[in-house]
C-alpha positions as CSV (number, residue, x, y, z in Angstrom):
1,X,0.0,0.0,0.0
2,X,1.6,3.3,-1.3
3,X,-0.5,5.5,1.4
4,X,-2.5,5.0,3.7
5,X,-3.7,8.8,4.0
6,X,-4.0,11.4,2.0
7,X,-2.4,14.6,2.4
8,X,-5.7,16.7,2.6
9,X,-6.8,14.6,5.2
10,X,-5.1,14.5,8.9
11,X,-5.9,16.6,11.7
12,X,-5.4,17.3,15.4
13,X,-7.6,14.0,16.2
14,X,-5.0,12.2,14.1
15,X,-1.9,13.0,16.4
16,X,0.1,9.8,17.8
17,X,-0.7,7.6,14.4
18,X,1.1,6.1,12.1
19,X,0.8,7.0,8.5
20,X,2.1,6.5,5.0
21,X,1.6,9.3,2.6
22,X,2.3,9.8,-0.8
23,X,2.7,12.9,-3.9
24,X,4.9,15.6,-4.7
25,X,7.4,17.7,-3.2
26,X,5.9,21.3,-3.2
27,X,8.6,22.8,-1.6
28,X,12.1,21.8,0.7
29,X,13.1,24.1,3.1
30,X,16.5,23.7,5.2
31,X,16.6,25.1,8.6
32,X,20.0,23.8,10.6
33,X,19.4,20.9,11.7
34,X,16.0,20.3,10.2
35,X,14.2,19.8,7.0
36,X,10.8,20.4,6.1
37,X,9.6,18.8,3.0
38,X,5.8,20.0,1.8
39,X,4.3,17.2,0.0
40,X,1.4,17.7,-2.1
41,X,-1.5,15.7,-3.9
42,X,-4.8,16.1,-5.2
43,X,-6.3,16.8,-1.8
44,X,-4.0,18.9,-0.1
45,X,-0.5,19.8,1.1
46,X,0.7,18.2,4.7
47,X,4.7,19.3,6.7
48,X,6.6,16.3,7.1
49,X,9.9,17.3,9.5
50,X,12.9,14.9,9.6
51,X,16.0,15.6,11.6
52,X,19.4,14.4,12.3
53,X,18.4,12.2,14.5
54,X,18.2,10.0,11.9
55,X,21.1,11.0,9.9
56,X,20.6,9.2,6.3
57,X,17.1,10.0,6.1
58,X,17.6,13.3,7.0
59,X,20.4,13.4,3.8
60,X,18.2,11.7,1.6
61,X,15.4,14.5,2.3
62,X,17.9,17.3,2.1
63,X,18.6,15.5,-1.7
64,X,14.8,16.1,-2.6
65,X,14.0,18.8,-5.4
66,X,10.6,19.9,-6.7
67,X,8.1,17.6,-7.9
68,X,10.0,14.4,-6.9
69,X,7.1,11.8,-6.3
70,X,7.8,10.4,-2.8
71,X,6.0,8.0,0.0
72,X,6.9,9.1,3.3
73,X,5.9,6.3,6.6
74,X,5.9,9.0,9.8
75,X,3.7,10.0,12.9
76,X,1.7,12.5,13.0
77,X,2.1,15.1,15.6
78,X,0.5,18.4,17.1
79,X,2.8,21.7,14.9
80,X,4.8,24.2,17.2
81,X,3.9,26.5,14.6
82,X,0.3,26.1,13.4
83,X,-0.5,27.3,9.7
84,X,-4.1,28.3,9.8
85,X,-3.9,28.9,6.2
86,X,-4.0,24.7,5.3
87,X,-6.5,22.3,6.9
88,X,-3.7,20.5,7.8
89,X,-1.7,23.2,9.5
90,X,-1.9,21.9,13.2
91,X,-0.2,19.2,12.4
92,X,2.7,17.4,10.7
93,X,4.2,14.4,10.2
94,X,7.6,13.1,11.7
95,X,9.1,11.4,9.2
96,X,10.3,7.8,10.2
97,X,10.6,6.4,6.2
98,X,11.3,7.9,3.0
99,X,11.2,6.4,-0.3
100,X,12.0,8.5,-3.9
101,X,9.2,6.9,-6.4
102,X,10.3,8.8,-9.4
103,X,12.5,12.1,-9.8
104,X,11.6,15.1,-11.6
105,X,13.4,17.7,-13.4
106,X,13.1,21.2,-12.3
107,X,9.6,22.4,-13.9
108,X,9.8,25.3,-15.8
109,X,7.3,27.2,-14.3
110,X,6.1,27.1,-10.1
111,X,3.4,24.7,-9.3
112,X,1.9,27.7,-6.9
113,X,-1.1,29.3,-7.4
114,X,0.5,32.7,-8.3
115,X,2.5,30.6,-10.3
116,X,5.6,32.6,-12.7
117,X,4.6,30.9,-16.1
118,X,2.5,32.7,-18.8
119,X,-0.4,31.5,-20.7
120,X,1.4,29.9,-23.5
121,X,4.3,28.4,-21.4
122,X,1.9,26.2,-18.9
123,X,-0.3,25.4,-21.7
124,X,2.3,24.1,-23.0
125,X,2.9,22.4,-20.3
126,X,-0.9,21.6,-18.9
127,X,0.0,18.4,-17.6
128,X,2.2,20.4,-14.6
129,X,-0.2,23.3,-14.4
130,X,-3.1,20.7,-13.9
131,X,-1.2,20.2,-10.7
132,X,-2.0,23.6,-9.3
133,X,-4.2,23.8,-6.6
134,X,-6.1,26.3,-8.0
135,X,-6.9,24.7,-11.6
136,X,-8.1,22.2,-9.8
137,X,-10.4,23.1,-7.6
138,X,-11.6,24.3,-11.0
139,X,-11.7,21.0,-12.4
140,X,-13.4,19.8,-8.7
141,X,-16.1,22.3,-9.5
142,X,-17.2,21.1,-13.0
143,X,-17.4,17.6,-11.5
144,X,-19.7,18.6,-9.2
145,X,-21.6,20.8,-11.3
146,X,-21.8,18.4,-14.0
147,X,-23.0,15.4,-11.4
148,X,-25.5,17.8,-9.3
149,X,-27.1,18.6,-13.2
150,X,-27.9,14.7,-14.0
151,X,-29.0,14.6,-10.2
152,X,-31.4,17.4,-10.7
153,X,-32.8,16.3,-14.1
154,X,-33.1,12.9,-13.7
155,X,-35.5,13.8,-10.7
156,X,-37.5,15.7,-13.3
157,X,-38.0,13.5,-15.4
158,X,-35.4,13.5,-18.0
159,X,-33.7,10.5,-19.5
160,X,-29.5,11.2,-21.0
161,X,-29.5,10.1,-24.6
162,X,-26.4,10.2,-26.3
163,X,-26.1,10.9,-29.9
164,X,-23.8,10.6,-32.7
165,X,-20.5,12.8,-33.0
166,X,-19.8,12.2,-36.7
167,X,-22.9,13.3,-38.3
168,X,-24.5,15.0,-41.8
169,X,-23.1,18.4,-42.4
170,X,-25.8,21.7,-42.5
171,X,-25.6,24.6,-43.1
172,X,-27.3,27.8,-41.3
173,X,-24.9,27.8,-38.3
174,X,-20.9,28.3,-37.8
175,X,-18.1,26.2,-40.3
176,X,-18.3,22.8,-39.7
177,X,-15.3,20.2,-38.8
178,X,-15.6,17.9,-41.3
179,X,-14.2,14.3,-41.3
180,X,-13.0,11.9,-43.9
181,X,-15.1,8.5,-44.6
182,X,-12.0,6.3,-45.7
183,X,-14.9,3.4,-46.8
184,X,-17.0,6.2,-48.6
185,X,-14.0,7.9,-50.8
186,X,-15.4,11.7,-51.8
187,X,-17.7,11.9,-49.0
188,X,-17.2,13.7,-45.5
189,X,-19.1,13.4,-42.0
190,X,-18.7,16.6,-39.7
191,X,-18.4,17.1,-36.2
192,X,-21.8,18.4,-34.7
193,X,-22.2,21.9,-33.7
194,X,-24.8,20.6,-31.7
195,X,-27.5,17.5,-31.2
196,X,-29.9,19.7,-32.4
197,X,-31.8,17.5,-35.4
198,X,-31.3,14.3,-33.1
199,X,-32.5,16.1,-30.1
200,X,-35.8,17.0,-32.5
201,X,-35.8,13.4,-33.8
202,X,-35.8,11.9,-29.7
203,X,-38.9,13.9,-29.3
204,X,-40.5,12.5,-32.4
205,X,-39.5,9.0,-31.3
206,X,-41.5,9.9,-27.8
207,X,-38.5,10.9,-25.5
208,X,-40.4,13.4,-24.2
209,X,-37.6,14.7,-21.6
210,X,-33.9,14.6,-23.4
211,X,-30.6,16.0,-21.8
212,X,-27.3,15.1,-22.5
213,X,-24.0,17.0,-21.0
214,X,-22.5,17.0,-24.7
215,X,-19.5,18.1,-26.3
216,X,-20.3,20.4,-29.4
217,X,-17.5,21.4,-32.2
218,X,-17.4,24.9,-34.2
219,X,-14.9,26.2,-36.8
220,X,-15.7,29.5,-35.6
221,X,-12.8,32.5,-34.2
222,X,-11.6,31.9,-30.6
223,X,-12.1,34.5,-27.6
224,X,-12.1,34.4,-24.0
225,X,-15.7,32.0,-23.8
226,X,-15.2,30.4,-26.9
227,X,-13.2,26.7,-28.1
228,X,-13.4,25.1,-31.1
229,X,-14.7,21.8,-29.1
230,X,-17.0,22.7,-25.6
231,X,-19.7,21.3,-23.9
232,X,-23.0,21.8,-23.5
233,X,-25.9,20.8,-21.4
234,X,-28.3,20.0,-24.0
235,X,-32.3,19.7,-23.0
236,X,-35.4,19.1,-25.2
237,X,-38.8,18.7,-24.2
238,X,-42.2,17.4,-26.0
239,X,-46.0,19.4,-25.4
240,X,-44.2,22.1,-24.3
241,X,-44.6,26.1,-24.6
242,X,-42.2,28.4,-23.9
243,X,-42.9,29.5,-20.5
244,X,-42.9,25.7,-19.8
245,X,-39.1,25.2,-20.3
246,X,-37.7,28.6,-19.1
247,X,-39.6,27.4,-15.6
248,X,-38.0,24.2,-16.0
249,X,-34.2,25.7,-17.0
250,X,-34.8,28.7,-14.3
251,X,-35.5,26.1,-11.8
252,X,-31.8,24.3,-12.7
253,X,-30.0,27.5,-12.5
254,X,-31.5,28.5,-9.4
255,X,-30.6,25.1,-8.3
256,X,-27.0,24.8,-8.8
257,X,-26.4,28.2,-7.6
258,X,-28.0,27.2,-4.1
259,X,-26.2,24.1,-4.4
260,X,-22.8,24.9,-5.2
261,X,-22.6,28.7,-3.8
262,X,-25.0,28.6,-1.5
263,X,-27.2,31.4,-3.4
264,X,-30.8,31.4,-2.6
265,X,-32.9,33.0,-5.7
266,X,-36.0,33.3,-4.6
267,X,-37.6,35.5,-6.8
268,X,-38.5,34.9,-10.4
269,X,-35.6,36.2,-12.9
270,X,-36.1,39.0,-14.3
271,X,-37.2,39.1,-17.8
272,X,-36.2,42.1,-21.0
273,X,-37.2,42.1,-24.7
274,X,-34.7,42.0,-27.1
275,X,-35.7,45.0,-28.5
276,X,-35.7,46.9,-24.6
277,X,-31.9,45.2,-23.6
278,X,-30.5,46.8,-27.1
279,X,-32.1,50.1,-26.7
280,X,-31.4,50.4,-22.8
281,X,-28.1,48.2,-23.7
282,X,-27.1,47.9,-26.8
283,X,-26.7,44.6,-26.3
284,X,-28.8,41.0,-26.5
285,X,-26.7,40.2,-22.7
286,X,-26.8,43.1,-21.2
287,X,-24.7,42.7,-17.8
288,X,-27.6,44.2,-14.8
289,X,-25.2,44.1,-11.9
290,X,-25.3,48.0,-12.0
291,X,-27.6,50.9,-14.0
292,X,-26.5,52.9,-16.6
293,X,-28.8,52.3,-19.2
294,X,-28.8,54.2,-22.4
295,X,-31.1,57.4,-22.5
296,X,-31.9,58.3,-26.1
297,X,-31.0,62.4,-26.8
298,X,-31.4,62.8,-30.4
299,X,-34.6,64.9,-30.2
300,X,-32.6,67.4,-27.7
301,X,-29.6,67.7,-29.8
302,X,-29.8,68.1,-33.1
303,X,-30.2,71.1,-35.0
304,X,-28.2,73.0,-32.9
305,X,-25.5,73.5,-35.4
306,X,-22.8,71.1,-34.2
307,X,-22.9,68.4,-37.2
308,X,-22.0,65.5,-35.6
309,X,-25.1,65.3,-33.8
310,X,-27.1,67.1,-36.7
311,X,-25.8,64.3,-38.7
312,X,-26.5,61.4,-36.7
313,X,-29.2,58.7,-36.7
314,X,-28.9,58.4,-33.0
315,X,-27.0,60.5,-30.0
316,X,-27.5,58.0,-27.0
317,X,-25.8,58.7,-23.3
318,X,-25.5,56.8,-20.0
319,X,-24.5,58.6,-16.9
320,X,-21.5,57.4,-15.2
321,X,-22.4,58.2,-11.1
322,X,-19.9,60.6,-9.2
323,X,-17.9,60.9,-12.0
324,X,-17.7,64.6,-12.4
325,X,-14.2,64.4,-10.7
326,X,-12.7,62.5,-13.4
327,X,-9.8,64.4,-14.9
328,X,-8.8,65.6,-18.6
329,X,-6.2,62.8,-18.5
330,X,-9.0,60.2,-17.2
331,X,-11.4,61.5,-20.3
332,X,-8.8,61.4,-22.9
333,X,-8.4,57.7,-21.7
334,X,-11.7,57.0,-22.3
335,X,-12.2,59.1,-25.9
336,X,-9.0,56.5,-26.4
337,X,-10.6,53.8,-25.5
338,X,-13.7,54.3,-27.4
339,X,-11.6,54.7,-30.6
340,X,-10.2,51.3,-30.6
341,X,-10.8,49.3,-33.4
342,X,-12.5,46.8,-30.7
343,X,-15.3,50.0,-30.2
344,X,-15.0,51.8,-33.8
345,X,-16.4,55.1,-32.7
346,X,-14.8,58.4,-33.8
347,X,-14.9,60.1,-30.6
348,X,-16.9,61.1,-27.4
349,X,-18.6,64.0,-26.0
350,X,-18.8,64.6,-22.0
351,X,-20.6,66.7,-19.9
352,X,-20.1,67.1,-16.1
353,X,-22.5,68.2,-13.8
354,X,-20.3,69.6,-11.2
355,X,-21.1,69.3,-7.9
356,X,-21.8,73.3,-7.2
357,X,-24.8,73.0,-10.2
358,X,-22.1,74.0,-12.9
359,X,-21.9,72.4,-16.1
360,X,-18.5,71.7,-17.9
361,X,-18.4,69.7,-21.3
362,X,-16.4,69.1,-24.6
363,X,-19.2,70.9,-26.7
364,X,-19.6,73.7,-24.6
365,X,-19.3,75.7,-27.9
366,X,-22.1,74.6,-29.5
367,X,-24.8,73.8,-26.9
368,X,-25.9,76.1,-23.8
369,X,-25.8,75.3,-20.2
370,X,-29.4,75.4,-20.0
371,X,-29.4,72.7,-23.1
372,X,-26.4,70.8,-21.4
373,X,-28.9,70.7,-18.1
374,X,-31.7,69.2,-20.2
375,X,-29.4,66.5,-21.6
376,X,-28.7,65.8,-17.7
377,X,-32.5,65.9,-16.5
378,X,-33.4,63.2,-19.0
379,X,-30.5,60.8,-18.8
380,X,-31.3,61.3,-14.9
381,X,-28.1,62.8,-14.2
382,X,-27.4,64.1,-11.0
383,X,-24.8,66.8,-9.1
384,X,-20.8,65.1,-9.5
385,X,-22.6,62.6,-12.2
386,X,-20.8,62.4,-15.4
387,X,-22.5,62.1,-19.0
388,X,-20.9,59.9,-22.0
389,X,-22.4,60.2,-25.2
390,X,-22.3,59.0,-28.8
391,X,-23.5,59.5,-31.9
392,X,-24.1,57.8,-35.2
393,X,-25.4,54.9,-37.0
394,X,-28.0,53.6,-34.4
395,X,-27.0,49.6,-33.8
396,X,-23.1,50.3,-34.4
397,X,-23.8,53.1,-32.2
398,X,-25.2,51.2,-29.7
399,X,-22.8,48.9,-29.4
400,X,-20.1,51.0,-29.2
401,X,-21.9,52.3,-26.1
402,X,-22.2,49.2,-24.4
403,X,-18.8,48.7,-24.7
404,X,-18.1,52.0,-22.6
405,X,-20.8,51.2,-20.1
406,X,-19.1,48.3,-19.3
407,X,-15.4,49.8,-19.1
408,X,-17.2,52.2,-16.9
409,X,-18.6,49.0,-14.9
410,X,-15.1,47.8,-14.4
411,X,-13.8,51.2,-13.5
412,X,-16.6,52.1,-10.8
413,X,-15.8,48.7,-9.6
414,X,-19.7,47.5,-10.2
415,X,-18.8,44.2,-11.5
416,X,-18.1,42.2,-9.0
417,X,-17.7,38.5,-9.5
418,X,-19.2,37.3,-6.3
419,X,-22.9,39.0,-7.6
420,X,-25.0,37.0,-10.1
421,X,-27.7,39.1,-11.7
422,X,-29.4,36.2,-14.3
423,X,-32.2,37.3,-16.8
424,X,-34.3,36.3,-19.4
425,X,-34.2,38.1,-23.0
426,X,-37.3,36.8,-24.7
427,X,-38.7,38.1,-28.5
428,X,-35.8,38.1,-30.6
429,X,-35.9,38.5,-34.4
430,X,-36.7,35.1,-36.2
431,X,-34.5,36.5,-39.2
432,X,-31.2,38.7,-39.7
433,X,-30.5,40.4,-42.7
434,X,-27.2,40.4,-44.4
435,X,-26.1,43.3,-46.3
436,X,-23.4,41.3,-48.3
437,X,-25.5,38.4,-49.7
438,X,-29.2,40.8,-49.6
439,X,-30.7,38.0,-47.4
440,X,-32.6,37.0,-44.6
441,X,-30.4,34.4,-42.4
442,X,-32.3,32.8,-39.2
443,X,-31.2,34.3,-36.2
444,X,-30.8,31.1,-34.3
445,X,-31.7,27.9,-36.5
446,X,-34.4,27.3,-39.2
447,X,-36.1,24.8,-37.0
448,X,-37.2,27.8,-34.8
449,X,-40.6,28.5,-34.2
450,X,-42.1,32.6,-35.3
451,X,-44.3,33.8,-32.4
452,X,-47.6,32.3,-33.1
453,X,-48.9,36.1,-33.5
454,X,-46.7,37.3,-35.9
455,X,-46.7,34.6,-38.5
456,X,-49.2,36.3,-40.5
457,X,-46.0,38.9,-41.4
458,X,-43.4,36.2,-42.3
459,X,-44.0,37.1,-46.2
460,X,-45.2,40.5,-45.9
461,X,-42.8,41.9,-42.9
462,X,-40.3,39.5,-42.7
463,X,-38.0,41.5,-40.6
464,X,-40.2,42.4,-37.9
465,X,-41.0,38.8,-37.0
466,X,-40.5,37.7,-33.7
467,X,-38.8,34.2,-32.8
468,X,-40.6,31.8,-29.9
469,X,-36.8,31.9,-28.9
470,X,-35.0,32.6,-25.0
471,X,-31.7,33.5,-23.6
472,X,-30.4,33.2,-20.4
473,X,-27.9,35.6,-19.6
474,X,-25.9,36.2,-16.3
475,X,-23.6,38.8,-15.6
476,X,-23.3,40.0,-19.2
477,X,-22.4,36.6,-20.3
478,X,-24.8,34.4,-22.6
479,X,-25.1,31.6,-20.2
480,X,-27.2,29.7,-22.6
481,X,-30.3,29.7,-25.3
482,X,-33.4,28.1,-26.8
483,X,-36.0,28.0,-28.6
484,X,-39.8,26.2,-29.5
485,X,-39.6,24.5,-32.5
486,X,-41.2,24.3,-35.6
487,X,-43.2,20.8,-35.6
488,X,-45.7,21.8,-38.8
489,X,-43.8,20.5,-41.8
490,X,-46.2,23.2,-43.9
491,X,-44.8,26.1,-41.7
492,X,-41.0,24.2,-41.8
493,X,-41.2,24.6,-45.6
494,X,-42.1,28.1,-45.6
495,X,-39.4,28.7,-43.5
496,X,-37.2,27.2,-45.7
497,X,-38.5,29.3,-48.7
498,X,-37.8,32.5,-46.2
499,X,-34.2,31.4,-45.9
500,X,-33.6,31.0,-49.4
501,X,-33.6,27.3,-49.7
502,X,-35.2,25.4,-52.7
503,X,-37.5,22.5,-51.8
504,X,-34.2,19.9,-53.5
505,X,-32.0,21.6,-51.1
506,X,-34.1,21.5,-48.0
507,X,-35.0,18.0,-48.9
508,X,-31.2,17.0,-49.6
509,X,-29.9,18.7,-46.3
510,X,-32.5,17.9,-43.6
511,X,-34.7,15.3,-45.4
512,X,-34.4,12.9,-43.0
513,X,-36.2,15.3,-40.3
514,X,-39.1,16.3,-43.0
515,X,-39.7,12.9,-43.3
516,X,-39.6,11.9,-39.8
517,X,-41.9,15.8,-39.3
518,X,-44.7,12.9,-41.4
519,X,-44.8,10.5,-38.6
520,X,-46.5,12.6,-36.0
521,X,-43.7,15.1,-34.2
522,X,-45.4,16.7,-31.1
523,X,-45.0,20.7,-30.3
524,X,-41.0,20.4,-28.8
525,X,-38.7,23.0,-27.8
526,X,-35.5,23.1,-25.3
527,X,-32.9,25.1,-24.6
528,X,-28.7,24.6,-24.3
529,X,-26.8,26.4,-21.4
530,X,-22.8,26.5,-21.8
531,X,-21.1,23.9,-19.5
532,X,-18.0,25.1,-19.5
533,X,-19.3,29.2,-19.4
534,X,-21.3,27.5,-16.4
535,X,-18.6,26.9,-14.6
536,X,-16.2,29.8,-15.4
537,X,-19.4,32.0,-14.0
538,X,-19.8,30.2,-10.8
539,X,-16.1,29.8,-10.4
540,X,-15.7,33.9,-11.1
541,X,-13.2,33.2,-14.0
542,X,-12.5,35.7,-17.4
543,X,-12.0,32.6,-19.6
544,X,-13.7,29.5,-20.4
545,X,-10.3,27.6,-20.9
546,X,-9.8,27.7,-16.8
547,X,-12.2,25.4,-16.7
548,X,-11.4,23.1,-19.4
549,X,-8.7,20.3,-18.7
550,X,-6.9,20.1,-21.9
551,X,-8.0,23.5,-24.2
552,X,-6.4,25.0,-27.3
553,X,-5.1,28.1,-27.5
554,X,-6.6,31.6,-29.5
555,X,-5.4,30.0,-32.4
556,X,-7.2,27.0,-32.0
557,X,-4.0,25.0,-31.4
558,X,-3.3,22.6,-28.5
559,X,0.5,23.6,-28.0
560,X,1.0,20.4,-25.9
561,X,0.6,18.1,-28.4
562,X,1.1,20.2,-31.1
563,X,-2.3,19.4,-33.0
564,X,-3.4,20.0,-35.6
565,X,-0.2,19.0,-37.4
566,X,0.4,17.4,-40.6
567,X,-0.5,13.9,-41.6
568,X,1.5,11.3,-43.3
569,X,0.8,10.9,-47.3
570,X,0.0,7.2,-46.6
571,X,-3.3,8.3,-45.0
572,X,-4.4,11.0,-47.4
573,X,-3.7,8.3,-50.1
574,X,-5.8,6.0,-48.2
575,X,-8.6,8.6,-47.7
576,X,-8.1,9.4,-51.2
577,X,-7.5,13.0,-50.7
578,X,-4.9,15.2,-52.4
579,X,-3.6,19.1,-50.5
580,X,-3.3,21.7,-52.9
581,X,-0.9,24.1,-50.4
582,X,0.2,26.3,-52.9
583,X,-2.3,29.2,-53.0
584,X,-1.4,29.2,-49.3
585,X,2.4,29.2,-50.2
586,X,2.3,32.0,-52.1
């Protein structure tokens, strides 16, 4: 037996025992004529002390370096010097054995948790940083998220279904990872974007409940919550409405939040139209932790001669509280920051409202204080408040705004990572039109239902009709979204001719779901949350990778085993396939 204890697990109560132990050095440090050796494993750290008393074993520990696997055979005793910082910190073990299971070189980063190595160095690494206390008590948490979630919906209900992973590729979503058939030369499977048609099919075949905790694959650019493989928890349900599943999905967020951080929602979440969080917003997640909304001023402003205003579709503000102190350096840093390429406006007009009643701003030229003070009353601006404002093309403009709301979030400190604020956003468009192609594209996926009261206007106001279709959104993030689906194959067509497909080309792509649509599909609709942005959320992390044991990189590479690489010519031969590499040469 290579322990008999682990190193999380002794205490005071444990004093006068024998015990074998077993892991990794975490640290040695020398003191005269003693040696204390840290040793570390997945559960915690525990002191082992050896003297020279016993002279070779106290040599052989003064021989140890970082990350040498060990046992150690000791008693455990009460500490001098108690560490209340470690669960194990009254105690320690006198070391009576030692035994070196396997050296280690020196790692090139620290295995702390404010560790010296840099993003791309321990991902390169990942099987060392994985040893950090810190990543794992990330990994700890998605375990327990992940088992709590089939817990919960397996009392409701719900059976786990798996489904295939090399499926039919579709179109009407991100790029698709497509995969070789060797046996069927020519032809491709892809990697799904998500269970979606099977999901649909399940509820045709009378699985009336679905989930499955499923990993998903998009050829899509990387940020901070996004991978080019991630998991979702994926839910469909039959003879439902949509106020029937956001109870159901409320009640698992609610859920896991009481379970794993001890949060207690107790009220319903709040629920915005999509059309309310971009104009208070300018954004379909708007982050509600703190105010700020947008307060239209266009009907104040223009006119008045200054032509960047007079020119404008829209002049939106927010008011930034107690701000009026801020100096000219602190507003040049924002005008800066709102210029970025990542914002993309031109530049930004401020007005202070001082806390005497004076009014200060950067178009004081052009507008009086009386008109300043109006722009104040109606963006609800009060005395030391200060008042952003853009101008310009209304939904870039927006969004340039939401993007200085939220610096301002981070500067005022109003975003703090240990408050949840979740929401509904409910009546998005069905369709988005694209200016490049002169299109309509579906906002979320063709299989999505139109509001029952607007489908009247899918051919004579296509724009302006609204999908049956739910996000849930906490803290700015897009936790995860759904929708009810279309089960009329009369309506599923139409939608089809909406989206510009020909009845060969709907039949060709999802055929197999119009013809199963024959057999009798009941009303259906679920929803997807993000696993792994679950997790990062609960866990108060910036990036989704945190949470992920082995992730790529922003260039969707996985520097630690240096994928994707190159394949040998035998296998394209024996897929059939030939690379033509030159255009990309040159």
């Amino acid at each position: 037996m290579y322990r008999t204890k682990t190193c999380g697990e002794l205490r005071l109560a444990d004093a006068g025992t024998n015990v074998k132990l077993a892991g990794w050095v975490q640290r040695v440090r020398k003191m005269g004529g003693m040696t204390f050796v840290d040793v570390r494993d997945r559960y915690g750290i525990t002191q082992v002390v050896f003297d020279t008393d016993l002279p070779e074993l106290f040599e052989a520990a003064n021989a140890l370096g970082r990350e040498y696997v060990v046992q150690i055979e000791g008693k455990v005793a009460e500490r001098a010097s108690k560490n209340d910082k470690l669960p194990t910190g009254d105690i320690e073990i006198i070391a009576k054995g030692l035994k070196v299971l396997n050296k280690s070189e020196i790692p090139p980063f620290t295995i702390e948790d404010n560790t010296d190595g840099g993003d791309d160095l321990r991902m390169k690494y990942r099987y060392l940083d994985l040893r950090r206390q810190c990543v794992k008590r990330n990994l700890e948490l998605r375990h327990k998220m992940a088992f709590e979630i089939r817990r919960y919906l397996d009392s409701k209900g719900f059976l786990e279904i798996e489904t295939p992973i090399l499926v039919k590729s579709t179109p009407e979503g991100a790029r698709d990872f497509v995969v070789p058939s060797r046996m069927n030369p020519g032809e491709f499977y892809a990697l799904p974007q998500s269970p979606q048609l099977f999901k649909q099919l399940l509820m045709v075949s009378g699985y009336d409940r679905y989930f499955q905790i499923a990993k998903c694959f998009r050829d899509e650019d990387l940020r901070a919550d996004r991978q080019p493989e991630f998991t979702q928890i994926d839910c469909e349900m039959s003879f439902v409405e949509q106020e029937d599943v956001i109870q159901m999905f409320e009640g698992l967020v609610k859920h896991i939040f009481k379970y794993v951080k001890g949060i207690d929602f107790t009220e319903p979440f709040p629920r915005m139209t999509w059309d309310d969080a971009m104009r208070l917003y300018g954004s379909d997640k708007p982050d509600i932790r703190f105010g700020m909304p947008f307060v239209e001023l266009t009907d104040l402003v223009k006119g008045k001669g200054f032509k960047v205003m007079d020119d404008a579709e829209l002049t939106v503000a927010i008011a930034a509280p107690g701000c009026a102190s801020y100096t000219r350096k602190q507003l040049d840093e924002l005008t800066e920051f709102v210029k970025r390429p990542q914002v993309g406006a031109k530049g930004l007009v401020w007005v202070k409202f001082e806390p005497d009643g004076s009014v200060k701003s950067s178009v004081g030229k052009f507008f009086t204080e009386d008109q300043l003070k109006e722009w104040g009353e109606k963006a609800g601006a009060k005395a030391g408040d200060l008042l952003l404002v853009l101008s310009g093309d209304a939904m870039k403009t927006r969004k340039q705004l939401c993007e200085l709301r939220l610096e301002m979030g981070n500067r005022l400190g109003l975003r703090d990572k240990n408050v949840f604020a979740p929401l509904w956003v409910v009546d998005f468009p069905l369709f988005e039109w694209d200016e490049e192609t002169q299109r309509y594209y579906a906002m979320h996926h063709p299989f999505t239902s139109p509001n029952p009261d607007d489908v009247p206007m899918l051919k004579t106001d296509t724009g302006k009709v609204r999908a049956t279709a739910y996000d849930i959104v906490v803290n700015g993030t897009e936790l995860g979204g759904g929708s009810i689906r279309i089960h009329d194959a009369a309506l599923q067509d139409q939608m089809f001719e909406l989206l510009g497909f020909t009845p060969e080309r709907a039949q060709e792509q999802f055929g197999f779901l119009m013809n199963a649509f024959k057999y009798g599909a009941p009303p259906h609709g679920g929803l997807a949350l993000g696993f792994d942005r679950f997790v990062s959320i609960v866990a108060g992390l910036d990036s989704i990778r945190d949470v992920i044991a082995f992730p790529k990189n922003n260039s969707g590479r996985d520097v630690m085993n240096e994928s994707p690489s190159p394949i040998d010519p035998a296998q394209l031969e024996e897929l059939k396939l030939k690379l033509d590499l030159e255009e990309e040469k040159k």
